[in-house]
Every structure is written in C-alpha cells, then in structure tokens.
C-alpha positions as CSV (number, residue, x, y, z in Angstrom):
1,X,-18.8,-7.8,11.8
2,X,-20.0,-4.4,10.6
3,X,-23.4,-3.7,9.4
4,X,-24.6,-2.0,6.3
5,X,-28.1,-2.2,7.2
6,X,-29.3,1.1,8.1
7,X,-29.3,3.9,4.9
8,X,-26.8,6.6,5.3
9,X,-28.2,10.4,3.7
10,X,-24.2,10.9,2.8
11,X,-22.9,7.7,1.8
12,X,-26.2,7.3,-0.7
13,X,-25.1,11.0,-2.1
14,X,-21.7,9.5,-3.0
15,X,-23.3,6.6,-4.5
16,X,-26.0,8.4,-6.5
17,X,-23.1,10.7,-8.1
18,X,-20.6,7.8,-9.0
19,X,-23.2,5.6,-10.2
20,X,-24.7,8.7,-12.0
21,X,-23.8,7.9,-16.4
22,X,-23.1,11.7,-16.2
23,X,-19.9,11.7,-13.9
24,X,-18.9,8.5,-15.2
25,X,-19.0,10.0,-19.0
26,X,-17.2,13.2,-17.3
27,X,-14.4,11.2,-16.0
28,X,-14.0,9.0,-19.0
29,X,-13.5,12.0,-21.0
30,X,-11.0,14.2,-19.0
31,X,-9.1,11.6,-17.5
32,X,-9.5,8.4,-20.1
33,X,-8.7,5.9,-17.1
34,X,-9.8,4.8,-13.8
35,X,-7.9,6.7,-11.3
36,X,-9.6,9.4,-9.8
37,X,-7.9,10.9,-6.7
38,X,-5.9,14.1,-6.5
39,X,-2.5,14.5,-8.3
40,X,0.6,15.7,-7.7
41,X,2.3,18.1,-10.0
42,X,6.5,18.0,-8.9
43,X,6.3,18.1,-13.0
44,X,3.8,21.2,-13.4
45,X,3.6,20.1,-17.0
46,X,2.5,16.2,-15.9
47,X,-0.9,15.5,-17.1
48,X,-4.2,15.3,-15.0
49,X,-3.6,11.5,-15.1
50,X,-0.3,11.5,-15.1
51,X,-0.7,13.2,-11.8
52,X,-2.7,10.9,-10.4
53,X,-1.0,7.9,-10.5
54,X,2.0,9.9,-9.4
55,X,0.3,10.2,-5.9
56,X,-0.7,6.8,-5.4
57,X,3.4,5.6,-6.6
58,X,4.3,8.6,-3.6
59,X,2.0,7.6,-1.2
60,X,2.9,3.7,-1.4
61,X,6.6,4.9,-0.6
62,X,5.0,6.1,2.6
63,X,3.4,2.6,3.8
64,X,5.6,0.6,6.3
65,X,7.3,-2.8,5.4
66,X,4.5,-3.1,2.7
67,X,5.2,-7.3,1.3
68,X,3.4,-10.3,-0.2
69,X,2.1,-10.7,3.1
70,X,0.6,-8.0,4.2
71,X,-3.6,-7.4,3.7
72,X,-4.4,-3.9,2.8
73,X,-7.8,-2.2,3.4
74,X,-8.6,0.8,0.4
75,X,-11.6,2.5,1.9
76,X,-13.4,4.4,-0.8
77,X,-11.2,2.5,-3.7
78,X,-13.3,3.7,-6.7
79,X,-12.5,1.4,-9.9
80,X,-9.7,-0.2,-7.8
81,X,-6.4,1.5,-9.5
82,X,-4.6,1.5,-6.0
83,X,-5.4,-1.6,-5.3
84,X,-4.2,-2.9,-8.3
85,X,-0.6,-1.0,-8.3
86,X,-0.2,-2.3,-4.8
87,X,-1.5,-5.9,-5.4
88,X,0.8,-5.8,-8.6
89,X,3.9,-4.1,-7.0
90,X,4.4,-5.6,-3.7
91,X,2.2,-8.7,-4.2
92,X,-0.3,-7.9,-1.3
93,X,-3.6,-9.1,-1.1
94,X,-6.0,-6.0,-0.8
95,X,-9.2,-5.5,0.0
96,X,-11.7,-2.8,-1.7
97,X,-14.3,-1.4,0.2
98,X,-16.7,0.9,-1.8
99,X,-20.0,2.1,-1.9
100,X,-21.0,2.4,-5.8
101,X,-22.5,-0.6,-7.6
102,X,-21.0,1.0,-11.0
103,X,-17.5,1.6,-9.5
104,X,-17.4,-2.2,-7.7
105,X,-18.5,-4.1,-11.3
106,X,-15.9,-2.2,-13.5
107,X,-13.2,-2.4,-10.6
108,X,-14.2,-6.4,-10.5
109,X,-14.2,-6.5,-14.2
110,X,-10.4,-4.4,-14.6
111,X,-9.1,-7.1,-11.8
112,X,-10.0,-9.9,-14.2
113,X,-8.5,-8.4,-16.7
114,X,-5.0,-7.8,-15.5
115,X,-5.4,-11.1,-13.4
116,X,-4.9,-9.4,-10.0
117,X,-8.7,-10.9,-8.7
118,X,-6.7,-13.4,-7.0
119,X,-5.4,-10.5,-4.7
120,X,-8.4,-8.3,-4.8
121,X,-11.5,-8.7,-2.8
122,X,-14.0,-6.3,-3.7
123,X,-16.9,-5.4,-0.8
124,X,-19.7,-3.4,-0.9
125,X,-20.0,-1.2,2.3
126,X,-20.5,1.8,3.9
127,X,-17.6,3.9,5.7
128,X,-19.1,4.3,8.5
129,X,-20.3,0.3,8.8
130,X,-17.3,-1.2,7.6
131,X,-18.8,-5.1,7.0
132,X,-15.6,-6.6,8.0
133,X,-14.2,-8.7,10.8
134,X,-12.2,-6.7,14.2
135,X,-8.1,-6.3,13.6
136,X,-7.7,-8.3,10.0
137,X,-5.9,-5.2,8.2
138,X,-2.1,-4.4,8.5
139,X,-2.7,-1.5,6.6
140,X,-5.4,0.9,5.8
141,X,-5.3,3.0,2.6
142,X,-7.9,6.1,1.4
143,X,-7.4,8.6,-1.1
144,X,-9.8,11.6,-1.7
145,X,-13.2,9.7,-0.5
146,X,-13.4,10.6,3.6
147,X,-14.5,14.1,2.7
148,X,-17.7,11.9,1.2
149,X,-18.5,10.7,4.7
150,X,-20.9,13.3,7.3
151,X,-19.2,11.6,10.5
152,X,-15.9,11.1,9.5
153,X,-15.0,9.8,13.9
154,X,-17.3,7.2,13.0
155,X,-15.2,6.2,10.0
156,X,-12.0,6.4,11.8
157,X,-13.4,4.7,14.8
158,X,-14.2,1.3,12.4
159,X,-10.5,1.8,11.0
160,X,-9.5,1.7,13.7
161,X,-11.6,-1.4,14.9
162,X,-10.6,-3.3,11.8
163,X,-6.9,-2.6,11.7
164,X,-4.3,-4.9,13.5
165,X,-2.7,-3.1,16.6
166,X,0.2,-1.7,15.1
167,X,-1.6,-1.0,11.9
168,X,-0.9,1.5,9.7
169,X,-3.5,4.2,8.4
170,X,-2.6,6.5,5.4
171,X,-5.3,8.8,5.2
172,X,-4.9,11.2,2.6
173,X,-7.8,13.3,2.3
174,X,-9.5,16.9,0.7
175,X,-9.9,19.0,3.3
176,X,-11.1,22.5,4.3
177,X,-9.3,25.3,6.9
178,X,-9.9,25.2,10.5
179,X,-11.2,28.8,9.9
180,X,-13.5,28.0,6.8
181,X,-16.8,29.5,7.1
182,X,-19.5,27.4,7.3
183,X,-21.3,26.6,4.0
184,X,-18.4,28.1,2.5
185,X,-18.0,25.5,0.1
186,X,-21.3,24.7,-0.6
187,X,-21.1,25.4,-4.3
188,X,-17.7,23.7,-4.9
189,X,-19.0,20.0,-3.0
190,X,-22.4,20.4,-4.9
191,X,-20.5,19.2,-7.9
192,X,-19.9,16.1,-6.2
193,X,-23.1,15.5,-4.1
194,X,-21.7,16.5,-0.8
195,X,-24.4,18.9,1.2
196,X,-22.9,18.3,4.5
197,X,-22.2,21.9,6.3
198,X,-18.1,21.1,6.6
199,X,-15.4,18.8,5.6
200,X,-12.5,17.3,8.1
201,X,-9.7,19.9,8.6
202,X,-6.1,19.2,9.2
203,X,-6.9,19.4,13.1
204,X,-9.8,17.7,13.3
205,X,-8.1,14.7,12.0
206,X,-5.4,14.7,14.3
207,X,-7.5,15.6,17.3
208,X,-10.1,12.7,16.5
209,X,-7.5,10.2,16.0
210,X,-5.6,10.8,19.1
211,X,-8.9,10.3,20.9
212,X,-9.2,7.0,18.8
213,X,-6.1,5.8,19.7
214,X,-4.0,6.4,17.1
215,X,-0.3,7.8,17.2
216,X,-0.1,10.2,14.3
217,X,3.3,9.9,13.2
218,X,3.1,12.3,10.5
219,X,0.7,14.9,8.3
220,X,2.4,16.0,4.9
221,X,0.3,19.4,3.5
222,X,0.1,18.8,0.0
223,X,-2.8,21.9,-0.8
224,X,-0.5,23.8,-3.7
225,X,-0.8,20.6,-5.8
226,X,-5.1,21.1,-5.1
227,X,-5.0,24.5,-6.6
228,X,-2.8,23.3,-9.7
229,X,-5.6,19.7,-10.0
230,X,-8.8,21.8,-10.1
231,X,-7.0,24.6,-12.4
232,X,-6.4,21.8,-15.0
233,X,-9.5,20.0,-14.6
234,X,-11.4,23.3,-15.2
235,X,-9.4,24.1,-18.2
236,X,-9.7,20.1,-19.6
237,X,-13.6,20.4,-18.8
238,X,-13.4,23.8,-21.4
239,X,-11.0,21.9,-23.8
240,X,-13.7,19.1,-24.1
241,X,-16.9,21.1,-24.2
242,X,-18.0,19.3,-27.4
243,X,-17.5,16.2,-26.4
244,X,-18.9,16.6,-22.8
245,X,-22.4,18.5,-24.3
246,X,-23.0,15.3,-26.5
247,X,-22.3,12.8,-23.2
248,X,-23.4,14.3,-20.4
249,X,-26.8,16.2,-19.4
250,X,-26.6,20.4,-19.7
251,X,-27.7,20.0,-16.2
252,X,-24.9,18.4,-15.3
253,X,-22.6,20.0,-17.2
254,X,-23.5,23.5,-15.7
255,X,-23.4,22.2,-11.8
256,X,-19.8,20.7,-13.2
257,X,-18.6,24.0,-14.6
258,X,-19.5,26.1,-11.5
259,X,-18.1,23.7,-8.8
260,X,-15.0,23.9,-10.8
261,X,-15.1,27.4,-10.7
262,X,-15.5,27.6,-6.8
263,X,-13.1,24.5,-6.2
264,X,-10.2,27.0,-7.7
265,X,-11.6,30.2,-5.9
266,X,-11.7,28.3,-2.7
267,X,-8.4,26.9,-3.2
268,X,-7.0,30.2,-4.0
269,X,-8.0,31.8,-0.7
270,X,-6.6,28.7,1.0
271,X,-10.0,27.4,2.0
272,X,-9.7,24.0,0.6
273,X,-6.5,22.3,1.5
274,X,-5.4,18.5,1.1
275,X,-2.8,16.0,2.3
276,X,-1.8,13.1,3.9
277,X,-1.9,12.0,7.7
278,X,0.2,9.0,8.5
279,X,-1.3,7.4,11.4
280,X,-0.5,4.5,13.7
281,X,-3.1,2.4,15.6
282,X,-1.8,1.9,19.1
C-alpha cells in the first residue's frame, strides 16, 4: 500500500487552489458543470463545455477492450465527470483518486445522485503516494492534472506499480516544449498554483516511461485545440466580468485574468502544448 503520510509542497498547491471558494466560483461560472479538463474543438463553434466532454467521449474510444469488468484508476479525477461517463457507459467500476477535500465531497455527492456510487470509489491521495494495493488496475486514466505534480517519474512509477501487467495508461496531459525556457511559464501556472520551474514535455514522458517499463504505443499532439481552450476561456472570463467581480476576490480575479493572458501567448509561440500518450505497462 501507498502512503500519504509525508506533506507534498506541490500536491498541497493543487489542493489549496481547488478547495480555494474563488476557483470553484470561477468554474461554476464559465463552465456551469463539473468537467474541467481541456476540450477539443473538431466543431470550432462547440462550447467550452461542450468541448470538454468531447475529449473525455474521444479519449474513452482510445481505451482497450474497456467492459463491465474492467476496474479503472482516474488519477487527478476532479468532481468525477470521467468517472461517471465511463462507469455509466461501459459499466466499469472506477476508482477516483484525488487530492481536494471540496472536489472528493461534491464528486461523492454527484455519484449519489446519478446512482453510479455503486461503481465509484472515491480516495483521497496523493499522486505521487498512490494509497492503493500493487497491480489492481486494468486501466489507468488522467486528464489535465500530472502537470499539478513536481516529480511527475514518481507518479508514473506508482502507475505503473498499481496497474496490472498488461495495463493500460492514457495519460493525457498539458505540457510544455522540450525547448521552453525555464520559468517561462511562470505567470501562466500562477493561475493555477503551480511554482514548479517546468512541466513534463512530450519527450520527457516517453523517455521516463520507457525506463519505467512501459511500451508507449502511441502519443496523439492535440496543442491547436490548447490555443482555441484558453482563447475562449479568456474571452468567457471578459463576458462574465460582472458576475465573476461579485463571486470571486479582485485578487483573484486579476492573477485569473493575467494567467489567461500568458496561457494564450505561450500557446501561440508553441510553448505550451497538450496531448495524449497511450501507454502499455509491460
């Protein structure tokens, strides 16, 4: 079994911003749902959360022989919508590993709800101490919360530890250039909490997990859609400027509307980038 145990700087930054009333206000405003990974725009004219839903729908296509019997790890699962469309599409029991108190109690409370808590475990944990039992997973999911982590080996080593042999990993992920400056994208991760000096790179992903033992089968580069996301959530955060100044602190507010600012500049110049990595644990 993993440990949670010893504080992590990064994995309590993460926490303090999704517990934080500020971001959760933020999302509840642009977004209206729970869903809070990266969309993809085929439709440029889909919504932000029509978007994201899209993505999760895409990347479930990409997860092998996924049935009823199958027990699915979502590492970083937020307020659980993944987990839900998968324990409601395919039947699959799944189990959400996350690190904020305020994500795991509306995630629980949604699951009771739609009466998919029979299929949903929800466990408080760190990434990089995964408190969960050697080779139970047939497949590991994450969307958009590794970049969260400051020793993202570490996190793909206990994926790898808690994943059956022949388990699958989809690892979708926000990443930045191999050639990206260092500190680089300070301003843009502020937004989020993240003060780490990089992010994981196409490259870095692969290289680690081939030390790991994993096969990667495939890696999908997804970055346009990024550009087109953080375009529309800059835009939504000016269309709801009202409504945000009367929830959310002017503190806040101003940290949100220069990370958004920097997200679309870095993206622009191709330092951010995102996509998927379809690995294999040998």
């Amino acid at each position: 079994m993993g440990t949670t145990n010893e504080p992590q700087a990064a994995s309590e930054q993460a926490r303090r911003h999704y517990n934080s009333q500020d971001a959760q206000n933020l999302y509840e405003v642009v977004i209206g749902g729970d869903t809070l990974n990266l969309g993809l725009y085929d439709d440029p004219t889909r919504t932000i959360a029509q978007a994201m839903r899209n993505t999760t729908e895409w990347m479930a296509g990409k997860a092998e022989g996924l049935t009823a019997t199958f027990h699915v790890l979502d590492i970083g699962a937020g307020y659980g919508p993944a987990a839900r469309y998968l324990a409601r599409t395919y039947g699959c029991h799944v189990t959400c590993l996350n690190v904020s108190e305020e994500q795991n109690a509306k995630n629980q409370a949604i699951n009771r709800q739609q009466h998919l808590d029979h299929l949903i475990d929800v466990v408080p944990g760190n990434f990089k101490a995964m408190p969960l039992d050697d080779a139970v997973f047939d497949l590991a999911w994450t969307q958009d919360a590794l970049f969260h982590t400051d020793d993202p080996a570490q996190v793909l080593a206990e994926t790898c530890r808690v994943l059956k042999p022949g388990g699958q990993f989809l690892l979708m992920d926000i990443l930045q250039s191999d050639d990206c400056p260092d500190g680089a994208l300070k301003t843009a991760l502020r937004r989020v909490n993240i003060h780490h000096a990089r992010i994981s790179s196409f490259r870095s992903y692969q290289e680690t997990a081939a030390a790991l033992g994993f096969e990667c089968r495939e890696t999908v580069d997804l970055s346009p859609h990024l550009l087109i996301h953080y375009s529309k959530w800059k835009d939504a955060v000016a269309e709801h400027d009202a409504e945000l100044r009367r929830r959310c602190s002017a503190e806040f507010l101003a940290l949100t509307r220069a990370g958004f600012d920097h997200w679309v500049d870095a993206a622009e110049q191709g330092l951010f980038q995102w996509g998927l990595l379809d690995l294999r644990r040998l």
